[in-house]
C-alpha positions as CSV (number, residue, x, y, z in Angstrom):
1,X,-59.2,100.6,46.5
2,X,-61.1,97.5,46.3
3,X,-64.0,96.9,43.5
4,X,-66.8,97.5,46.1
5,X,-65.3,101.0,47.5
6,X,-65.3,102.0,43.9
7,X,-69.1,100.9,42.9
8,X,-69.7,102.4,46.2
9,X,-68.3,105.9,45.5
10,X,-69.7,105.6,41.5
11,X,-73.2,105.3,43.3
12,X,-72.8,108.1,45.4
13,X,-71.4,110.1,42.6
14,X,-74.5,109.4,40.3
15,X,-77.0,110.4,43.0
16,X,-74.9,113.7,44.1
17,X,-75.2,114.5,40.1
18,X,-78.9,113.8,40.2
19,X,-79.2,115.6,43.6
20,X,-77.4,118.7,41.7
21,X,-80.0,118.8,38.6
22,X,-82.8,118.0,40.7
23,X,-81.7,121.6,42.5
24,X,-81.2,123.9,39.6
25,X,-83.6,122.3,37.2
26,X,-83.8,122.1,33.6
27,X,-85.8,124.7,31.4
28,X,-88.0,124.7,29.1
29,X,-88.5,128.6,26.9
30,X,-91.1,129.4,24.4
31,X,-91.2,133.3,23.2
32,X,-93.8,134.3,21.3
33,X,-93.6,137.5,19.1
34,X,-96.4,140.1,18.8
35,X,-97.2,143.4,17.4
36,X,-99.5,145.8,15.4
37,X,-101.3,149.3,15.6
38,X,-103.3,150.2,18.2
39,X,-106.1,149.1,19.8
40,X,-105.9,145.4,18.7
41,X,-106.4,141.6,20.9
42,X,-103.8,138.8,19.7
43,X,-103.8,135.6,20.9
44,X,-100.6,133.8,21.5
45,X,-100.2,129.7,21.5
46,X,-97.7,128.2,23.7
47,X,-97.3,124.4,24.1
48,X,-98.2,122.8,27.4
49,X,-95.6,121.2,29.8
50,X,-95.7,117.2,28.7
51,X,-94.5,115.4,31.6
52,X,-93.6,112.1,29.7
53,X,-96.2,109.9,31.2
54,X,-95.3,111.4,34.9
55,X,-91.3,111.1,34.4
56,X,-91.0,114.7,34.6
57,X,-91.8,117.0,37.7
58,X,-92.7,120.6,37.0
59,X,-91.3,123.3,39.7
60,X,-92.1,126.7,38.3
61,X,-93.8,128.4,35.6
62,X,-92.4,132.2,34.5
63,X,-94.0,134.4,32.4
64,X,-92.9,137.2,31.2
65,X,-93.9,140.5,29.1
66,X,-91.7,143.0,27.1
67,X,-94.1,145.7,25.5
68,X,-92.8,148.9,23.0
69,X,-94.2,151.3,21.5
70,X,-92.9,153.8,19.0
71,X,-93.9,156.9,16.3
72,X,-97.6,157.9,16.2
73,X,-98.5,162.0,16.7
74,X,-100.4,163.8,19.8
75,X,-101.7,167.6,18.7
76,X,-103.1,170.1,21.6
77,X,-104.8,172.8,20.4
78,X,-105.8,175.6,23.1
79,X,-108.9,177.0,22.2
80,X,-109.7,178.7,25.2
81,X,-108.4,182.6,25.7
82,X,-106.5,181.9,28.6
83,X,-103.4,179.9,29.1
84,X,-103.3,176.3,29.8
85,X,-100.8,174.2,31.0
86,X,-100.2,170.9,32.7
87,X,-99.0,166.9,31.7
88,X,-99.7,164.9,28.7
89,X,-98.7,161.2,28.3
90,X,-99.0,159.3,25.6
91,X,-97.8,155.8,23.8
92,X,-99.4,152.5,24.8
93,X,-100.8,150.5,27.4
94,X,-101.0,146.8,27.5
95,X,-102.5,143.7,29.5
96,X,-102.4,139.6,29.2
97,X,-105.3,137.5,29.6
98,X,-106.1,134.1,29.0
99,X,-109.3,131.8,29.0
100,X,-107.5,128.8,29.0
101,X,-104.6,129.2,32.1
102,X,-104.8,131.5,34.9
103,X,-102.8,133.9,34.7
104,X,-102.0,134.0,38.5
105,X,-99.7,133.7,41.2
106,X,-99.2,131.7,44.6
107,X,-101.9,134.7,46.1
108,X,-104.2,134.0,43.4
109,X,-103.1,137.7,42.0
110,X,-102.4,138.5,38.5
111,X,-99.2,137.4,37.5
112,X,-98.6,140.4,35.7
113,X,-99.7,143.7,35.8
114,X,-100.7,146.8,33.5
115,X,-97.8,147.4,31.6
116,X,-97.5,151.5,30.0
117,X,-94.4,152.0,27.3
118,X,-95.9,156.0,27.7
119,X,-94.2,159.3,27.5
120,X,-94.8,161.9,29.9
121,X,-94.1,165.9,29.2
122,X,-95.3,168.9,30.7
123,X,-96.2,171.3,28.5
124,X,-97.6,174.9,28.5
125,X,-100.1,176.8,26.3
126,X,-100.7,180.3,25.6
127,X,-104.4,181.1,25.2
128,X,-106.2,180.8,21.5
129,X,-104.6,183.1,18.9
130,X,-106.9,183.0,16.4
131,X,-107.0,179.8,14.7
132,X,-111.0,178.4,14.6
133,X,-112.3,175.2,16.5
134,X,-111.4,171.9,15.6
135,X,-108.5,172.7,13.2
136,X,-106.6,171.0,15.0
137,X,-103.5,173.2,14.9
138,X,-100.1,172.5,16.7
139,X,-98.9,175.7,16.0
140,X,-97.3,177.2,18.9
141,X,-97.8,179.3,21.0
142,X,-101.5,177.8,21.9
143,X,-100.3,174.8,20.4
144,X,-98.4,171.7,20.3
145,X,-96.7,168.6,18.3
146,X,-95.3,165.5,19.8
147,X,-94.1,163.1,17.6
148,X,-93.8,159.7,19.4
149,X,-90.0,158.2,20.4
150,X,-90.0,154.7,21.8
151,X,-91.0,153.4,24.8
152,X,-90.7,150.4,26.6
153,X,-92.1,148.5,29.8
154,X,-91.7,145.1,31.0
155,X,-93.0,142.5,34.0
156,X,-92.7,139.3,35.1
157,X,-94.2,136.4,37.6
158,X,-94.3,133.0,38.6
159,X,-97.7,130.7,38.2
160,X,-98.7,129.4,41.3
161,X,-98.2,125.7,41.8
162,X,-102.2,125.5,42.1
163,X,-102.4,126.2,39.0
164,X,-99.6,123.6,37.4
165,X,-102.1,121.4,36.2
166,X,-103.8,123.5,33.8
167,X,-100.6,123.9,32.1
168,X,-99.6,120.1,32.0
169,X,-100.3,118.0,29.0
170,X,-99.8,117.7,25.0
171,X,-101.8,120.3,24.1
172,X,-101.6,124.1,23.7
173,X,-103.0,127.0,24.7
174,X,-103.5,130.5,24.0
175,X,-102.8,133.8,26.1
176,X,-104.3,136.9,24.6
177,X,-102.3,140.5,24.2
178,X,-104.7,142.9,24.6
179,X,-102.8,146.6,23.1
180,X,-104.1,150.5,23.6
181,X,-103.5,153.7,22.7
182,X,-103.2,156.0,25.4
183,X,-103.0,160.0,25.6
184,X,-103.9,162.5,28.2
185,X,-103.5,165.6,28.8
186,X,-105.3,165.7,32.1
187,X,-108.8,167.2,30.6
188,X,-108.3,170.6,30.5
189,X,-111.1,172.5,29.3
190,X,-110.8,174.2,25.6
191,X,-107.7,172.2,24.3
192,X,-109.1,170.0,21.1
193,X,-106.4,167.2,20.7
194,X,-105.7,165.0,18.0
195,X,-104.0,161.2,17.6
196,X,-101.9,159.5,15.2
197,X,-101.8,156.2,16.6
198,X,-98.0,154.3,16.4
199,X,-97.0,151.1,16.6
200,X,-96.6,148.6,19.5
201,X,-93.9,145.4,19.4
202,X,-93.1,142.7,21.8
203,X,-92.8,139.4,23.2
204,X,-94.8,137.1,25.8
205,X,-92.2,134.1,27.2
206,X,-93.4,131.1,29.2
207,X,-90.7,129.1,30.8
208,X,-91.2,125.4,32.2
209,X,-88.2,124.5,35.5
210,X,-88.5,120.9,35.8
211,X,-86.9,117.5,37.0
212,X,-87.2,113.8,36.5
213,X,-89.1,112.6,39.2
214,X,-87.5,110.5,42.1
215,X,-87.7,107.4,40.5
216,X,-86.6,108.4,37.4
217,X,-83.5,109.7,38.7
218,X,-82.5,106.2,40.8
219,X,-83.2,104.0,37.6
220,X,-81.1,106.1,35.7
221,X,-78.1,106.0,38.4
222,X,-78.8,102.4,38.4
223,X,-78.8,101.6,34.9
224,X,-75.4,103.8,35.2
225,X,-74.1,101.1,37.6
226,X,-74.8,98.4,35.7
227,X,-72.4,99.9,32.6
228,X,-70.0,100.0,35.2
229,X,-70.4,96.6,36.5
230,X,-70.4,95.0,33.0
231,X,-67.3,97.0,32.2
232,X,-65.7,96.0,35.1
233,X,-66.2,91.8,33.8
């Protein structure tokens, strides 16, 4: 094989290598950890994407939200003389916001949604035994205890590329947790109800998928060629 068939298929191997990153891209992950008691607003920074001057092309934006919750205490007390009965949920519900990105996908919708680490029981209540108003008593059978067990909820979506730019540079910027406690019991008349509020954990990830940009890639397969060449003499 003469010296020119082998540059040539050197060549050809360096843009089929580029060709193949190009396709899967590289990343880019930042996870930011959060977490407190119920009701609380944290803001998160994340770095932007820095393109290098334009030698970088961004293709996708992911963000992603794991939310927990664990322990806190929900008492029903029946109060009324008949029985009561029904569903009562509780844990936390969560939601991401931002004032410096939007938070939203290729349909201009929220990239993602409500998110509800909640328990959900039915439960059944004789009517009041005796014990006075608002004390509060778990004490079966015209009352209840639950002690909270964790809980866990999760979503994920991709930024549409509208919105790229407000994510490009050398900056940073900030999206806000925004945590809640949450109990119902479907608001059935006479049952008083108490809270213990527990405690919410979890993460908000941004990953960057990205590629040099054309030019980049054929200078580099080009400066390849000339180690080649300069080997070769």
């Amino acid at each position: 094989m003469g010296f020119r068939t082998i540059m040539a298929s050197l060549v050809a191997g360096l843009f089929l290598v580029g060709a193949s990153g190009a396709a899967q891209g590289a990343t880019i992950t930042q996870i930011v950890n959060y977490g407190g008691v119920p009701n609380y607003s944290q803001p998160l920074t994340f770095n932007q994407f820095d393109d290098l001057g334009g030698t970088l092309t961004l293709l996708g934006i992911e963000v992603l939200v794991d939310f927990n919750s664990d322990g806190g205490r929900l008492v029903l007390d029946n109060d009324a003389e008949g029985a009561a009965a029904g569903t009562f949920e509780f844990g936390a519900k969560a939601a991401v916001s931002s004032l410096d990105v939007p938070l939203l996908d290729a349909a201009s919708l929220a990239v993602v949604g409500g998110l509800a680490a909640v328990h959900s029981q039915a439960f059944a209540l004789d009517g009041n035994v005796g014990d006075g108003a608002n004390d509060y008593d778990p004490s079966a059978p015209d009352g209840l205890a639950y002690d909270g067990v964790p809980e866990t909820d999760s979503d994920s979506g991709f930024i549409g590329a509208a919105y790229f730019a407000s994510y490009t540079g050398t900056g940073t910027y900030n999206i806000t947790l925004d945590a809640t406690q949450w109990q119902n019991f479907g608001g059935i008349g006479g049952i008083e109800w108490a809270v213990s509020p527990g405690t919410t954990s979890g993460t908000v990830t941004v990953v960057y998928t990205y590629v040099p940009e054309p030019a980049t890639l054929t200078l580099l397969a080009l400066g390849g060629l000339g180690l080649l060449i300069r080997r070769k003499r």
